[in-house]
C-alpha positions in Angstrom: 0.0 0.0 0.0 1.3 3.4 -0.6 2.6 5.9 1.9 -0.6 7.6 3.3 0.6 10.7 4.3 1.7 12.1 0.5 -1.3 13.2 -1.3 -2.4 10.7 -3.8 -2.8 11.3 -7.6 -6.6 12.3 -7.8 -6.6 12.9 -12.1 -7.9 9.5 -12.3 -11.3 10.8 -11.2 -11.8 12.6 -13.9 -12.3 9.4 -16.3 -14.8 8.1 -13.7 -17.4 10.7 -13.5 -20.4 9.8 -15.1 -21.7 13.4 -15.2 -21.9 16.9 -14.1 -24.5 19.2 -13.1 -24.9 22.5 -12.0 -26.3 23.2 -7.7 -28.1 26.4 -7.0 -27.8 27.8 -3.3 -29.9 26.1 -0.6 -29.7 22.8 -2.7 -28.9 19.2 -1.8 -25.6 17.8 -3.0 -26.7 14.3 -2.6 -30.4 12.7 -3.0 -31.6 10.7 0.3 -32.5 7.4 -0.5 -29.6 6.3 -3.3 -25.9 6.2 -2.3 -23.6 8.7 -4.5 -20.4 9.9 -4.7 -20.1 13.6 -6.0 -16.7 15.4 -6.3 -16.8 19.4 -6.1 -15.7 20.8 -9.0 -16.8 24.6 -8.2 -18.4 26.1 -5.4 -19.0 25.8 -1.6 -21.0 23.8 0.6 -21.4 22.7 4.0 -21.8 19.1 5.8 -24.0 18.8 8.9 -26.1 16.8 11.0 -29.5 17.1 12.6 -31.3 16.6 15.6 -34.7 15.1 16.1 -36.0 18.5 16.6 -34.2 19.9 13.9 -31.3 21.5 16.1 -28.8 21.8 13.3 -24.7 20.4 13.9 -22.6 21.9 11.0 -19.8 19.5 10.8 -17.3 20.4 7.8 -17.2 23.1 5.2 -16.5 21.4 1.7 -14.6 23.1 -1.1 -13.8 21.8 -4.8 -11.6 19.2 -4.8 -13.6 17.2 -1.8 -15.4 13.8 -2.5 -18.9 14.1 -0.8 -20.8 11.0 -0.2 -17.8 8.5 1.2 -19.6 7.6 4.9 -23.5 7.3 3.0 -21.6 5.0 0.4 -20.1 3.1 3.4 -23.1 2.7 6.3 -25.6 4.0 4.1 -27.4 7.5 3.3 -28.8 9.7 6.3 -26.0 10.1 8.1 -24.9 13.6 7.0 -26.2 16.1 4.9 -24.7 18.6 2.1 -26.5 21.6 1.3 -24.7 24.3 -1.2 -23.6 27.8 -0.3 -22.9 29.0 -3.2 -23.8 28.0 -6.7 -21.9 24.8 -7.6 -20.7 22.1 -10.4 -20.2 18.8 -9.2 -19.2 15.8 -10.5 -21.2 12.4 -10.0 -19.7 9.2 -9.7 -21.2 5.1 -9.3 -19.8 4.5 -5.8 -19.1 0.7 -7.0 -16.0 2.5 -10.2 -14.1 3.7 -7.4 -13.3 -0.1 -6.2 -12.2 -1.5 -9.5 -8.5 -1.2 -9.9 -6.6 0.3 -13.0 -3.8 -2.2 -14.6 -2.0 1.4 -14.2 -3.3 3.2 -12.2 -3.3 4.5 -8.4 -4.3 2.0 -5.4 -7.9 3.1 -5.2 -8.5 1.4 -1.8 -5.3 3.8 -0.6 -6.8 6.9 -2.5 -10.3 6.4 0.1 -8.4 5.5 2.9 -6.0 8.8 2.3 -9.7 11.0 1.6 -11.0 9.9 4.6 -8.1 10.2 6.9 -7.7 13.7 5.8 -11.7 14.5 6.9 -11.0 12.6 10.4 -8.2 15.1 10.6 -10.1 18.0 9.8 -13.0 16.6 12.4 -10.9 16.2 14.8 -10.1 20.4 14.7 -13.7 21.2 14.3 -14.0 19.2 17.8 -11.9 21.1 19.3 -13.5 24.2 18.5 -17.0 23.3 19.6 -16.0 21.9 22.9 -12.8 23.6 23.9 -12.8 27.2 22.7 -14.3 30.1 23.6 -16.9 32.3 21.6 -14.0 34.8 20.5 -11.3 31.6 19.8 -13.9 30.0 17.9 -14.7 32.2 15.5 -11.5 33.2 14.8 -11.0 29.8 14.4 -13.5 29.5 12.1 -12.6 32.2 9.7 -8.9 30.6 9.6 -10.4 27.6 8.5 -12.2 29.3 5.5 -8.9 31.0 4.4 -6.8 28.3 5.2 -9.4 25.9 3.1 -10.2 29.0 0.1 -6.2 29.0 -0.1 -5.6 25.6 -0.4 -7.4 25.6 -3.6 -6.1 28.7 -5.2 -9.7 31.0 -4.4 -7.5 34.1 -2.5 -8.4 36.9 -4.7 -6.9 40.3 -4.3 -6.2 40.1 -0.6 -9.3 38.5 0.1 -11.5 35.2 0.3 -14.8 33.5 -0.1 -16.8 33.5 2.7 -20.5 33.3 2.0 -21.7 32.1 5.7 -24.4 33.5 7.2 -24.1 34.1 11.1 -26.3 31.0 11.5 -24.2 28.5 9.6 -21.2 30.0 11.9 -23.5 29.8 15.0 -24.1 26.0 14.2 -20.4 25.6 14.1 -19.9 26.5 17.1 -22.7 25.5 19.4 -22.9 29.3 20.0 -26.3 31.4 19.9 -27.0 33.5 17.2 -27.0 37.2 19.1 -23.4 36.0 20.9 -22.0 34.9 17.0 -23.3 38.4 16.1 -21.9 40.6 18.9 -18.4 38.2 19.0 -18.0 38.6 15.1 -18.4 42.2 15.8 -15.9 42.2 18.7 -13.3 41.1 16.5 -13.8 43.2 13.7 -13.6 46.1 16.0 -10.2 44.5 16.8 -8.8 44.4 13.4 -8.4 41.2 13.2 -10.7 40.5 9.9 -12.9 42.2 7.8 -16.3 40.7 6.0 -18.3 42.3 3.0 -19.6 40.8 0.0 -19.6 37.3 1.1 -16.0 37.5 1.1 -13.4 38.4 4.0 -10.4 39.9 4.6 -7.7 39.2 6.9 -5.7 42.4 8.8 -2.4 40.0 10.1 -2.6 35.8 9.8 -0.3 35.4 12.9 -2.5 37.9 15.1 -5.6 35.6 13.5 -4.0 32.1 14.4 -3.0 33.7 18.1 -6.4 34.4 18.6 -8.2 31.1 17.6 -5.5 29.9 20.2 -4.1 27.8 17.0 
């Protein structure tokens, strides 16, 4: 098996999608009842959770590049939900492709076990920020993440990048109310530390950022 912690070679997903379509805001990624794997090609979306009383956990923010659909493949569909945040092309693949091997190709088995290692990972942070930061570290925190994620995948633009969350989607981050994501978000943009208009944001100083989500 390859070494898991290089990135593998993710071309070979390109010959396996089956098709593209285009996601308006607000939209599902993934249907319900069949078990899908999409792959972001452009846009932003979200993963969360709900509550029976339709409390809402956000778990993960997903950008292009991601596979969506991994853990409904695996135990079945239900047990998160994707819903985009901006208008989006994805990808669409038949779960049972990614198993057959190439005569050439990458080790397909390490390719999943690599994807989902790297979301565990990223988890594992978002953990941290719900049950071990405060209000002000979180959200800090959370707009880190967004560069940190938008940067990874070449979407910095003139100083600046995407951020089209609503305070709600940050407050069910968090675990925090709405009116204390408001007045915190507020606090630190008083402080200097980042600036948001346009449903994109700007960052005053990365270190000062990172100091502040206690990263």
């Amino acid at each position: 098996m390859e070494n898991l912690t290089r990135k593998p070679d993710l071309a070979y997903l390109a010959e396996l999608s089956q098709s593209q379509r285009a996601i308006p805001v607000g939209a599902a990624l993934l249907p319900e009842s069949t078990p899908l794997i999409v792959r972001i090609e452009r846009g932003i979306a979200m993963r969360y959770t709900l509550l029976e009383d339709g409390r809402r956990q956000v778990e993960a923010l997903v950008y292009p590049g991601d596979l969506c659909g991994l853990t409904s493949v695996l135990y079945g569909p239900g047990a998160s939900y994707y819903e985009a945040l901006t208008p989006m092309m994805l990808s669409s693949f038949d779960p049972a492709d990614l198993h057959q091997p190439l005569p050439d190709g990458p080790d397909r088995t390490t390719t999943l076990v690599w994807l989902m290692t790297r979301e565990l990972t990223r988890l594992s942070g978002w953990l941290a920020s719900v049950g071990q930061r405060n209000a002000n570290e979180g959200i800090a925190w959370f707009v880190m993440h967004a560069w940190e994620r938008a940067e990874a995948v070449g979407l910095i633009e003139k100083d600046s990048a995407p951020f089209p969350f609503a305070q709600q989607v940050v407050a069910d981050s968090l675990g925090l109310s709405l009116v204390h994501t408001n007045k915190t978000i507020r606090r630190l943009r008083d402080q200097g530390l980042f600036r948001i208009a346009g449903g994109r944001v700007r960052i005053s100083s990365l270190p000062a950022l990172r100091r502040a989500a206690a990263l």
